[in-house]
Backbone as CSV, one residue per row, in Angstrom:
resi,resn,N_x,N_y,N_z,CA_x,CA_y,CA_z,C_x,C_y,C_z
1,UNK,149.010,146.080,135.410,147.835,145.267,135.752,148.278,144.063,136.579
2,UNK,147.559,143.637,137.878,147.864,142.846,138.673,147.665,141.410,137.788
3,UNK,148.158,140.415,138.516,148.255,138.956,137.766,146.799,138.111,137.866
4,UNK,146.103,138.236,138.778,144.468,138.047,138.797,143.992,138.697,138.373
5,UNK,144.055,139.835,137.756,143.151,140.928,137.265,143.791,140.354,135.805
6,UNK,144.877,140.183,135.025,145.086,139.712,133.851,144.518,138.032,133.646
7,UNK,144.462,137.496,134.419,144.022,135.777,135.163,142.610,135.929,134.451
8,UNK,141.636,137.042,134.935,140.417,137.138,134.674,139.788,137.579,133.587
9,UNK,140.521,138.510,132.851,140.355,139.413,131.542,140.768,138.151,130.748
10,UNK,141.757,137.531,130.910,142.041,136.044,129.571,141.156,135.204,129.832
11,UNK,140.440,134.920,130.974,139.494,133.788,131.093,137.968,134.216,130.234
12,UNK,137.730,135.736,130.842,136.614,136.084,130.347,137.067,136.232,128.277
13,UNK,137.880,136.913,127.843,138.195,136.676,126.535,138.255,135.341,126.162
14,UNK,138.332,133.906,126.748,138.707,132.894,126.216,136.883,132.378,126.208
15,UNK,136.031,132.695,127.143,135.022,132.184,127.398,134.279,132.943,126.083
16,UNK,134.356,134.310,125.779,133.476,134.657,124.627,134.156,134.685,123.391
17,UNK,135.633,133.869,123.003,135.919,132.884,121.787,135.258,131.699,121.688
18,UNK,134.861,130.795,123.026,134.421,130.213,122.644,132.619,130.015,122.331
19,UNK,132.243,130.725,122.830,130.600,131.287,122.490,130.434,131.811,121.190
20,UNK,131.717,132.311,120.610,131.533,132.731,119.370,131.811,131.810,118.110
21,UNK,132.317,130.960,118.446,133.316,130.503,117.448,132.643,128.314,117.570
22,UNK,131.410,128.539,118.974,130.906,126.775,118.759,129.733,126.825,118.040
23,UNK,129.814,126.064,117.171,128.722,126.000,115.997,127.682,125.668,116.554
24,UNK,126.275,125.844,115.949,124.958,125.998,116.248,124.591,124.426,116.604
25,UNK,125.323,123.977,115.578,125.101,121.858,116.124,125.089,121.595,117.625
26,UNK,126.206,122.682,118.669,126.396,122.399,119.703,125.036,121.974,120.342
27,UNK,124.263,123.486,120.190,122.857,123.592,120.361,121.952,122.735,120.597
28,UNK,121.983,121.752,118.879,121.061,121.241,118.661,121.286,119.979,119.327
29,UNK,122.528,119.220,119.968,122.776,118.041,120.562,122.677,118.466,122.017
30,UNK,123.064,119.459,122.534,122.534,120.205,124.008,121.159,119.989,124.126
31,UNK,120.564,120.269,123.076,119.223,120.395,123.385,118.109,119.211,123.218
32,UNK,118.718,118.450,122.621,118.846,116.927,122.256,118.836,116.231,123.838
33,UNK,119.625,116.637,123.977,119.920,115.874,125.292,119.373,115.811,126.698
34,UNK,118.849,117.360,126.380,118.409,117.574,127.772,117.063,117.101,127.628
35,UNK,116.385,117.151,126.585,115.338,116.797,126.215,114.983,115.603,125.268
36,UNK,115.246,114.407,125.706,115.493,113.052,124.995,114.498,113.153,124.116
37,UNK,113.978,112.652,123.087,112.786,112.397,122.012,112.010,113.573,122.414
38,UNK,111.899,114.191,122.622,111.084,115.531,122.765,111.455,116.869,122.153
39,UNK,112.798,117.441,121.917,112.979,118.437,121.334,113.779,117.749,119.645
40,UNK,113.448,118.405,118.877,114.609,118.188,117.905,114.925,119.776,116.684
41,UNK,115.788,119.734,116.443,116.388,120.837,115.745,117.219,120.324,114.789
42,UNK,116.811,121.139,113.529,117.234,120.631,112.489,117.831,122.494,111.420
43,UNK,118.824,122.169,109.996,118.969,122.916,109.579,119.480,124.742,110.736
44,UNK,120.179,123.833,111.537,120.975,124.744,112.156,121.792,126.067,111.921
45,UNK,122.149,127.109,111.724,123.096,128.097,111.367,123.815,128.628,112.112
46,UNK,124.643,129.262,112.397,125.358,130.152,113.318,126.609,129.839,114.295
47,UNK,126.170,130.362,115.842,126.915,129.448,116.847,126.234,129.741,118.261
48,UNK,126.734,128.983,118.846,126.423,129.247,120.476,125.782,131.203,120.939
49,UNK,126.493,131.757,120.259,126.417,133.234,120.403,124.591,133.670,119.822
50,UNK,125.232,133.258,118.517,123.873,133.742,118.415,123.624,132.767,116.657
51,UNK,122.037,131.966,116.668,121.983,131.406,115.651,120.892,131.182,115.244
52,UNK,120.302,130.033,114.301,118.817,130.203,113.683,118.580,128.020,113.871
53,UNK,117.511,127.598,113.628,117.338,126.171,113.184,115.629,126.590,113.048
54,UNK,115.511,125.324,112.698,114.183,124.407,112.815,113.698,123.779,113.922
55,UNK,112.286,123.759,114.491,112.538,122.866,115.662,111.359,122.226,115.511
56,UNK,111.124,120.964,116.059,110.083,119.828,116.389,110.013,119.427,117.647
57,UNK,108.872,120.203,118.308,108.856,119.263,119.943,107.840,118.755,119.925
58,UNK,107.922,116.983,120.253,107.304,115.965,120.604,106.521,116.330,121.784
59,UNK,105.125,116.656,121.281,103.966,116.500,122.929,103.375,114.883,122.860
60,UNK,102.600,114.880,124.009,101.893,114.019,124.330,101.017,114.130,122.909
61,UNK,99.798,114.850,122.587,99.455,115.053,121.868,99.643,115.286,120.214
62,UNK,100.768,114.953,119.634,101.115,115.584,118.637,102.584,116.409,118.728
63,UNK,103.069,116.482,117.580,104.112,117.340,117.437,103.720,118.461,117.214
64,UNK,104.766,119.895,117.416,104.307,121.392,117.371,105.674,121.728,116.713
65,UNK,105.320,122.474,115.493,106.197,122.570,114.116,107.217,124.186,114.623
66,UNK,108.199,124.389,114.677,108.259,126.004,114.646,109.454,125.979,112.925
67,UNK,108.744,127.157,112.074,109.830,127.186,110.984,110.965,127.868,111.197
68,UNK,110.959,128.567,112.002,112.675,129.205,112.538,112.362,129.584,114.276
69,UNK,112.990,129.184,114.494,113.709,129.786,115.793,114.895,130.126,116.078
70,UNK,115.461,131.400,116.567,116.764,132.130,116.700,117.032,132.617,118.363
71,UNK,118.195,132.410,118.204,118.776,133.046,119.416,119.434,133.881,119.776
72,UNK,119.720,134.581,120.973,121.215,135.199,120.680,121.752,134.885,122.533
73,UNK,122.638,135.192,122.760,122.887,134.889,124.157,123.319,136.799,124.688
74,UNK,123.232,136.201,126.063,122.888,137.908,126.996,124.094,136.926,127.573
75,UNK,125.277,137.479,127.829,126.171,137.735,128.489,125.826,138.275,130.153
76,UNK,124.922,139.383,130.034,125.141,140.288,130.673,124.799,139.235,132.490
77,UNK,123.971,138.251,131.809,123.279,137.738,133.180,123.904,136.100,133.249
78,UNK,125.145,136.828,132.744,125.892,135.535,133.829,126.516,135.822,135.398
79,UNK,126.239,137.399,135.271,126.783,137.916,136.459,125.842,137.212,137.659
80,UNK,124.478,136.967,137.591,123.603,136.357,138.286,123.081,134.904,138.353
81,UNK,124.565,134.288,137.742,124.699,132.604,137.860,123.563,132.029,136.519
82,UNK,123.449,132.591,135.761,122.372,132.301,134.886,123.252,131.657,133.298
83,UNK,122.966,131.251,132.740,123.198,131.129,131.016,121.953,131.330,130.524
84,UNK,121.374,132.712,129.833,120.428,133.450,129.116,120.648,133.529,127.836
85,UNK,119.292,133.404,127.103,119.544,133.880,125.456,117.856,134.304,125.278
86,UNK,118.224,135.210,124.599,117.138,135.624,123.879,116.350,135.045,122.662
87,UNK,115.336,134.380,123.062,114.805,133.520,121.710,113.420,134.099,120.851
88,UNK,113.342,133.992,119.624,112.598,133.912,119.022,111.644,133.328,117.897
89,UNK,110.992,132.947,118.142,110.199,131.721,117.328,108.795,131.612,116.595
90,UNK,108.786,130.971,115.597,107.362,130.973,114.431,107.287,130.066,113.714
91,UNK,106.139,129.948,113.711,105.558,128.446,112.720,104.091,129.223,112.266
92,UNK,103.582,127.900,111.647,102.285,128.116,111.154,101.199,128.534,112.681
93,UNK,100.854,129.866,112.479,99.911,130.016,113.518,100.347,130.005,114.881
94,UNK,101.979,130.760,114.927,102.396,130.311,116.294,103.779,131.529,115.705
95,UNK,103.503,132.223,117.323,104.508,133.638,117.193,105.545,133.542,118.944
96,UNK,106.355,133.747,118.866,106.970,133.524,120.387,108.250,134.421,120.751
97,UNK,108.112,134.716,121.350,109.474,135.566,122.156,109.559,135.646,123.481
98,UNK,110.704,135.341,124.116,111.173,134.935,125.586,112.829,135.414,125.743
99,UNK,112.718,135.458,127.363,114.099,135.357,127.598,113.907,133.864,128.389
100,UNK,115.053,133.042,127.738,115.377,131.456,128.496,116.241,131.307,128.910
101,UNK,116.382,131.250,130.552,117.811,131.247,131.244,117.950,129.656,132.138
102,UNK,119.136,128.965,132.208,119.487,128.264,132.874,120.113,128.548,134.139
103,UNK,119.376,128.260,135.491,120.293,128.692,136.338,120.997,127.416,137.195
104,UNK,121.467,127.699,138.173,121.853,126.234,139.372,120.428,126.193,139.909
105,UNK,119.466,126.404,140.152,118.475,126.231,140.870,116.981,125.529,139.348
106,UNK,117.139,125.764,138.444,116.364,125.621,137.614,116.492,125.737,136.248
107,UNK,114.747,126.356,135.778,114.496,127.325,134.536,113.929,128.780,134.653
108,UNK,114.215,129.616,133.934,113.671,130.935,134.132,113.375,131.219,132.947
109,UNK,111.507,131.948,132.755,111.263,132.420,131.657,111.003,134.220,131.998
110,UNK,111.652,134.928,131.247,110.949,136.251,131.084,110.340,136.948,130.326
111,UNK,109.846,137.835,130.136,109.389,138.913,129.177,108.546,137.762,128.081
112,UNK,107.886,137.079,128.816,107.213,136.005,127.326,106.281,136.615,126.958
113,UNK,106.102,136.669,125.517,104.814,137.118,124.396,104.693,136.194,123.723
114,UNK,103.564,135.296,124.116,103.605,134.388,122.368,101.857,134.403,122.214
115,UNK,101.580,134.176,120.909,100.463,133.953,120.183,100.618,133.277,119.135
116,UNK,99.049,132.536,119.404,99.309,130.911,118.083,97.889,131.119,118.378
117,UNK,97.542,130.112,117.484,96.156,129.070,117.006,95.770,127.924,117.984
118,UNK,94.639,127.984,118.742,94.504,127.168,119.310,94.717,125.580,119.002
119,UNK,94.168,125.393,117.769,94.490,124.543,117.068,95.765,123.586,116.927
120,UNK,96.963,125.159,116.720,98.105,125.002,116.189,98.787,124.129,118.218
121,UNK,98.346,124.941,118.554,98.862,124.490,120.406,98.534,123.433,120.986
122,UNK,97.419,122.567,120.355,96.312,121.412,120.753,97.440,120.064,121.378
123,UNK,98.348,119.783,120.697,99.112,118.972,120.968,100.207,119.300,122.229
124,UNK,99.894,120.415,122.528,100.100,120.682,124.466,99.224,120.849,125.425
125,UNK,98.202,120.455,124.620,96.656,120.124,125.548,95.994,119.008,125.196
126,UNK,96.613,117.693,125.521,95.815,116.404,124.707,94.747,116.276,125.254
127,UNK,94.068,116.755,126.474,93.285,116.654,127.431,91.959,117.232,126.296
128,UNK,92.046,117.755,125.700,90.713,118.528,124.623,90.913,118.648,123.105
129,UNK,92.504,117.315,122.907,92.603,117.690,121.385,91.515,116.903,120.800
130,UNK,90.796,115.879,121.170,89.620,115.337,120.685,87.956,116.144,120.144
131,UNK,88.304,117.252,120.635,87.269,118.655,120.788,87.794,119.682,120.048
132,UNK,88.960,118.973,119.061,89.864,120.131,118.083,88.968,121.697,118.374
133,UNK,89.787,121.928,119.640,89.738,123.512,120.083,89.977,124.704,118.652
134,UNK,89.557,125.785,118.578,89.492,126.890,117.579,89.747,128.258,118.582
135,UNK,89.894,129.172,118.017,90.377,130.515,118.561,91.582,130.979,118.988
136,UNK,92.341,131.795,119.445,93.294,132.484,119.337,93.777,132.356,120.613
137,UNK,95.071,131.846,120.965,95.533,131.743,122.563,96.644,132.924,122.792
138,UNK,96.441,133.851,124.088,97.736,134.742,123.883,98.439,134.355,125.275
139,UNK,99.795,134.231,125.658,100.518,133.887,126.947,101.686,134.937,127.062
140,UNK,101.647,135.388,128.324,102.413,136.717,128.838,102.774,136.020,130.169
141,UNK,103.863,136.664,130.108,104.893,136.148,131.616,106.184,137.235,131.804
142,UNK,105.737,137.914,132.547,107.226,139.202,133.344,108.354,137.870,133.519
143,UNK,108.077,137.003,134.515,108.983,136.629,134.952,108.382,135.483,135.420
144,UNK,108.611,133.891,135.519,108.611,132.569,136.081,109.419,132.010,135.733
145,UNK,109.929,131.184,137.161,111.097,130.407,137.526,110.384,129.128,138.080
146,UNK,111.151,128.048,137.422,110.698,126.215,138.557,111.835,125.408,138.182
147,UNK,111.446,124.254,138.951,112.384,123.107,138.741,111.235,122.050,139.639
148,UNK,111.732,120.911,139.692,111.088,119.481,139.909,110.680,119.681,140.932
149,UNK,110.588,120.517,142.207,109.697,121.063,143.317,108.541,122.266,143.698
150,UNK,109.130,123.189,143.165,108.956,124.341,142.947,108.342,125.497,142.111
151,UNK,107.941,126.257,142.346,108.042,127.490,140.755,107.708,128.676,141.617
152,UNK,107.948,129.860,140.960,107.696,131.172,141.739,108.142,132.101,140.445
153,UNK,106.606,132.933,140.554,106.172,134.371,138.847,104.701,133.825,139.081
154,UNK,104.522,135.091,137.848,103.588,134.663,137.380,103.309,134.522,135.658
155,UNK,101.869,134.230,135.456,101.943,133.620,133.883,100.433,134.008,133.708
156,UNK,99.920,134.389,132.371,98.695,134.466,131.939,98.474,134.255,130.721
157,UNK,97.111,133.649,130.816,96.912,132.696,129.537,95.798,133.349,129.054
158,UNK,94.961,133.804,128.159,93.886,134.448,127.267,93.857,133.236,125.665
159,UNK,92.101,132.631,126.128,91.300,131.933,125.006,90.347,132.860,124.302
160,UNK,90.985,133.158,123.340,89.758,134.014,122.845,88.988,133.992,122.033
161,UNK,87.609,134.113,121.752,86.887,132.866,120.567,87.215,131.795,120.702
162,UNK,86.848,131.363,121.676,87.418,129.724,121.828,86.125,129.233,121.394
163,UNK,86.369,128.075,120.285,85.084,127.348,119.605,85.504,125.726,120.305
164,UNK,84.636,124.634,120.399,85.089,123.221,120.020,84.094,122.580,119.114
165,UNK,84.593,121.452,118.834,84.045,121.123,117.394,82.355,120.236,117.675
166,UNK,82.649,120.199,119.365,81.699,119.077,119.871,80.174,120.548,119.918
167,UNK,80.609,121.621,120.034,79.397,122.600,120.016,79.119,123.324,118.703
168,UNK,77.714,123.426,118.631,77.115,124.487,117.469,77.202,126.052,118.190
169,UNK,77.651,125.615,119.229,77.397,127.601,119.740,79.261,127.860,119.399
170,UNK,79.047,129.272,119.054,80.365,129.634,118.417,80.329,131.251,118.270
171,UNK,81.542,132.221,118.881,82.174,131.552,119.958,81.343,130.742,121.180
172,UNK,81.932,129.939,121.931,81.718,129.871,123.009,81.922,131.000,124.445
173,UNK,83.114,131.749,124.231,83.311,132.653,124.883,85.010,132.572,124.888
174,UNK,85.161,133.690,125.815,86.411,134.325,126.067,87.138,133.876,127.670
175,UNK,88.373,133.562,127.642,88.724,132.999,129.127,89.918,133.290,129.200
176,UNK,90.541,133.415,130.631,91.735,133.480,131.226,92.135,132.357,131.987
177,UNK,93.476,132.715,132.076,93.984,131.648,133.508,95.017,132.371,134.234
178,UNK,95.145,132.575,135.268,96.097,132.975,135.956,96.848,132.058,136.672
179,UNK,98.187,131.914,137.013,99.192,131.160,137.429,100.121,132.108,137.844
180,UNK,99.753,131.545,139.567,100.451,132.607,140.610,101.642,132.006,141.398
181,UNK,102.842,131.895,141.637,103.682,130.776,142.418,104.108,131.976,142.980
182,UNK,104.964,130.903,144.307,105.358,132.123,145.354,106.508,130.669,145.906
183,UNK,107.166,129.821,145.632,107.377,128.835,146.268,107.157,127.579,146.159
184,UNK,106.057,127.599,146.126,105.411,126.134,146.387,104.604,125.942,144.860
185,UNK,103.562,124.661,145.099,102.462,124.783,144.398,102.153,125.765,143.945
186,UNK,101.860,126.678,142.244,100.940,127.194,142.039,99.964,127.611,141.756
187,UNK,99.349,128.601,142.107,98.042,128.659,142.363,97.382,129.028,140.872
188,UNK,96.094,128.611,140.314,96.075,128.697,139.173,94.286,129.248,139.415
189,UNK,93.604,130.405,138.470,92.592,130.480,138.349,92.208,131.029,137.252
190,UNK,90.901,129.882,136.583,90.189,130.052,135.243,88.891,131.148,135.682
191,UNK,88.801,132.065,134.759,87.938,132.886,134.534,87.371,133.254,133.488
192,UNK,85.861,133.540,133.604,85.096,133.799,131.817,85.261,134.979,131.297
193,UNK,85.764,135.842,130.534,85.746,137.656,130.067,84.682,137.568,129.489
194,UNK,83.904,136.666,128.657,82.893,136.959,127.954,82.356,135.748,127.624
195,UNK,81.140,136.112,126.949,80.266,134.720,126.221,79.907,134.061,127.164
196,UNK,78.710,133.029,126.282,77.530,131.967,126.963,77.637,131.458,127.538
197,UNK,79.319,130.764,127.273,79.806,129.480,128.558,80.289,130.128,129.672
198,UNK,79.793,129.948,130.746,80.794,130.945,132.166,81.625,129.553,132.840
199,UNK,82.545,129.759,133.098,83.733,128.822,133.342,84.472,129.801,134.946
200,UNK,84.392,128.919,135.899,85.005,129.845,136.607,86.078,128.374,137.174
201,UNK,87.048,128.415,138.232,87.802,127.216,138.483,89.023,127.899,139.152
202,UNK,89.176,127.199,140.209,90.495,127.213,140.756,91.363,126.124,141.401
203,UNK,92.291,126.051,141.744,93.738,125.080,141.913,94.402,125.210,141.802
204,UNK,95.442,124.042,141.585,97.417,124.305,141.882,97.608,123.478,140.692
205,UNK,98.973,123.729,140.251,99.548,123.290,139.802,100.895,123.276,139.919
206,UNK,101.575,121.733,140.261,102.982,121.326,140.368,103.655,120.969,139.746
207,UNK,104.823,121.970,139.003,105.801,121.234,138.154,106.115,119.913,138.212
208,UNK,106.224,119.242,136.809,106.331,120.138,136.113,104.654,119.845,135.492
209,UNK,103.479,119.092,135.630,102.462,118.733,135.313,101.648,118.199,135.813
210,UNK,101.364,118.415,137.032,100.178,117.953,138.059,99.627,118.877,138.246
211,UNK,98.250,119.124,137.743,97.075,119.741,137.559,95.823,119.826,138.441
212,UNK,95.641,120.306,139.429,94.297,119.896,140.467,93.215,121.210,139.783
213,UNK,92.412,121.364,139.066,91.273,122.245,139.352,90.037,121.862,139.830
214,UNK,89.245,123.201,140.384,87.751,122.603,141.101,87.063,123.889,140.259
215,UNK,85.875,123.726,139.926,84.967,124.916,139.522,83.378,124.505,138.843
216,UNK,83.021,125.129,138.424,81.740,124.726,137.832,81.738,125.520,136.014
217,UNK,80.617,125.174,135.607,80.293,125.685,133.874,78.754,125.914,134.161
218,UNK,78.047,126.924,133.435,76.950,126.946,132.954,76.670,127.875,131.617
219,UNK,75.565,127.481,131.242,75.126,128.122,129.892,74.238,129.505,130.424
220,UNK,74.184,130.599,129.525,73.689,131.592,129.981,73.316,132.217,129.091
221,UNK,71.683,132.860,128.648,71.223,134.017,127.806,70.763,133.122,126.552
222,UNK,70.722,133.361,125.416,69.981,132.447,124.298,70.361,131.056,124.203
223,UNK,71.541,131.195,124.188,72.391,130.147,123.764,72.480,128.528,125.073
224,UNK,71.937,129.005,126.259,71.897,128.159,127.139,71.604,126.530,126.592
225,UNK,70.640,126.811,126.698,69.639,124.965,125.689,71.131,124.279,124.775
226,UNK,71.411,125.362,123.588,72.287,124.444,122.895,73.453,124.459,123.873
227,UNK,73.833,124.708,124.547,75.382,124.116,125.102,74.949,122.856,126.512
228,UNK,73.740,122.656,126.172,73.655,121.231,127.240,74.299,120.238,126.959
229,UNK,74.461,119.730,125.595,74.965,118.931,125.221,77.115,118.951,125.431
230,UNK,77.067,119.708,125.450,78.719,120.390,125.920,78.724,120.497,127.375
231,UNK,77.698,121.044,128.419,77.814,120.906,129.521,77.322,119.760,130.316
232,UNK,77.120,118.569,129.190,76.567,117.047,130.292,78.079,116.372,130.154
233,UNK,78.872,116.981,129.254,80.328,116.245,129.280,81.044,116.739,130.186
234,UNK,80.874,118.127,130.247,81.717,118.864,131.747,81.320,117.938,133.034
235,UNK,80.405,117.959,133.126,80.284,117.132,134.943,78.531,117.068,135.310
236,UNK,78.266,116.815,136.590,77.139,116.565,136.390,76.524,117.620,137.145
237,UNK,75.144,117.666,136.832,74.374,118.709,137.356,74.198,119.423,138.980
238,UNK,74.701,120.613,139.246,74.401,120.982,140.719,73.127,121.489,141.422
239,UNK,72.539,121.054,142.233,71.221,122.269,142.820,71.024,123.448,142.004
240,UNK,72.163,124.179,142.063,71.824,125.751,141.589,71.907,125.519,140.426
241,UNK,71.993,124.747,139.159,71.809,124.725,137.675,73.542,124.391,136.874
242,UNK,73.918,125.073,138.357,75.653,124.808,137.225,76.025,123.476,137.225
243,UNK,77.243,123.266,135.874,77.968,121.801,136.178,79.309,121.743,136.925
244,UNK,79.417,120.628,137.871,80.870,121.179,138.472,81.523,120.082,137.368
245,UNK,82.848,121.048,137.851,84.074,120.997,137.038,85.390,120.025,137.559
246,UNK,85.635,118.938,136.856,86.660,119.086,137.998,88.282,118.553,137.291
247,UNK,89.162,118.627,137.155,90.375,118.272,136.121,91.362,118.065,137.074
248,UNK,91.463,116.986,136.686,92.661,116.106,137.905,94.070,115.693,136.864
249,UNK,95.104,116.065,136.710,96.359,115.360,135.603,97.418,115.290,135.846
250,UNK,97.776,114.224,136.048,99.182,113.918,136.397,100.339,113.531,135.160
């Protein structure tokens, strides 16, 4: 065996001693760090390779509890400049699985499945935790990548039975969001699947939280009359009967 070819086989053996063998604390001060007062992890196990904790991330809104989250790391996609692990996570009313990769250019999420409680999620939407939201949120993502300019994937969001506490109509209805990047700004559009409230809306959104939507709301079929009171808070009245919409957040 040539002397670079042995050079490389001890480097790569020395690199997965040490993935195996750095305790899960590493983790939790990595992750500490990158994320000042915002992430915390507690009751740690394992190592770098593969391990379990507790976690608490600080929103605007509230903290969001998970009772275990685990990892394991994918080797395989360091070949593509990445550090990947496979995570999985649960709390009260909150289910999650992702691939989370670090690259030189960013973050990369794949294969995401998670489902929670609207409720349970409210404190990553302070914008309506006052309207303590109800119903079931589901989020799917093949593949999205960003950093402080950028993002490019896509992402979909499903409200389903979405209630708020400010209406007697219940559900209110069923909604999507789509989040399309290619580069730049992405492109984001709300849509109604079902129920009284029709919600339609489109805009961008720029990592990592600048929010532009435009759209309108109206009430429709029995239930119209009672959701006036829910649609004089949306915006104000148009010619054709709808309310426009409009959500600006930086």
């Amino acid at each position: 065996m040539r002397l670079p070819a042995m050079a490389a086989l001890g480097i790569a053996a020395y690199a997965v001693f040490l993935l195996a063998s750095t305790p899960a604390t590493f983790i939790a001060a990595r992750a500490s760090a990158a994320a000042p007062g915002q992430v915390e992890l507690a009751d740690t196990h394992g190592t770098l390779w593969s391990g379990s904790a507790r976690a608490r991330i600080r929103a605007t809104g509230g903290d969001v509890l998970l009772d275990r989250i685990e990892w394991r790391f994918l080797p395989a996609r360091l070949a593509s400049g990445r550090i990947a692990f496979d995570i999985t996570a649960a709390g009260r009313g909150l289910d999650v699985r992702s691939q989370v990769a670090r690259g030189f250019a960013g973050w990369e999420l794949r294969d995401v499945a998670a489902r929670g409680d609207a409720a349970t999620l409210t404190p990553l939407a302070p914008v309506i935790a006052a309207w303590r939201p109800e119903g079931n949120v589901v989020i799917s993502s093949p593949a999205i990548e960003w950093n402080d300019s950028r993002a490019r994937g896509d992402l979909r969001a499903e409200w389903n039975d979405a209630a708020l506490s400010i209406s007697e109509v219940r559900p209110l209805g069923s909604y999507r969001i789509d989040v399309h990047a290619d580069g730049g700004p992405a492109n984001v559009v709300v849509a109604t699947l079902s129920g009284p409230l029709r919600v339609a809306a489109r805009g961008t959104l720029m990592p990592p939280s600048v929010l532009r939507l435009s759209g309108d709301a109206r009430g429709e079929a029995a239930a119209a009359a009672a959701l006036e009171p829910l649609l004089n808070l949306i915006g104000p009245r148009r010619p054709d009967g709808a309310r426009a919409l409009e959500i600006r957040l930086n």
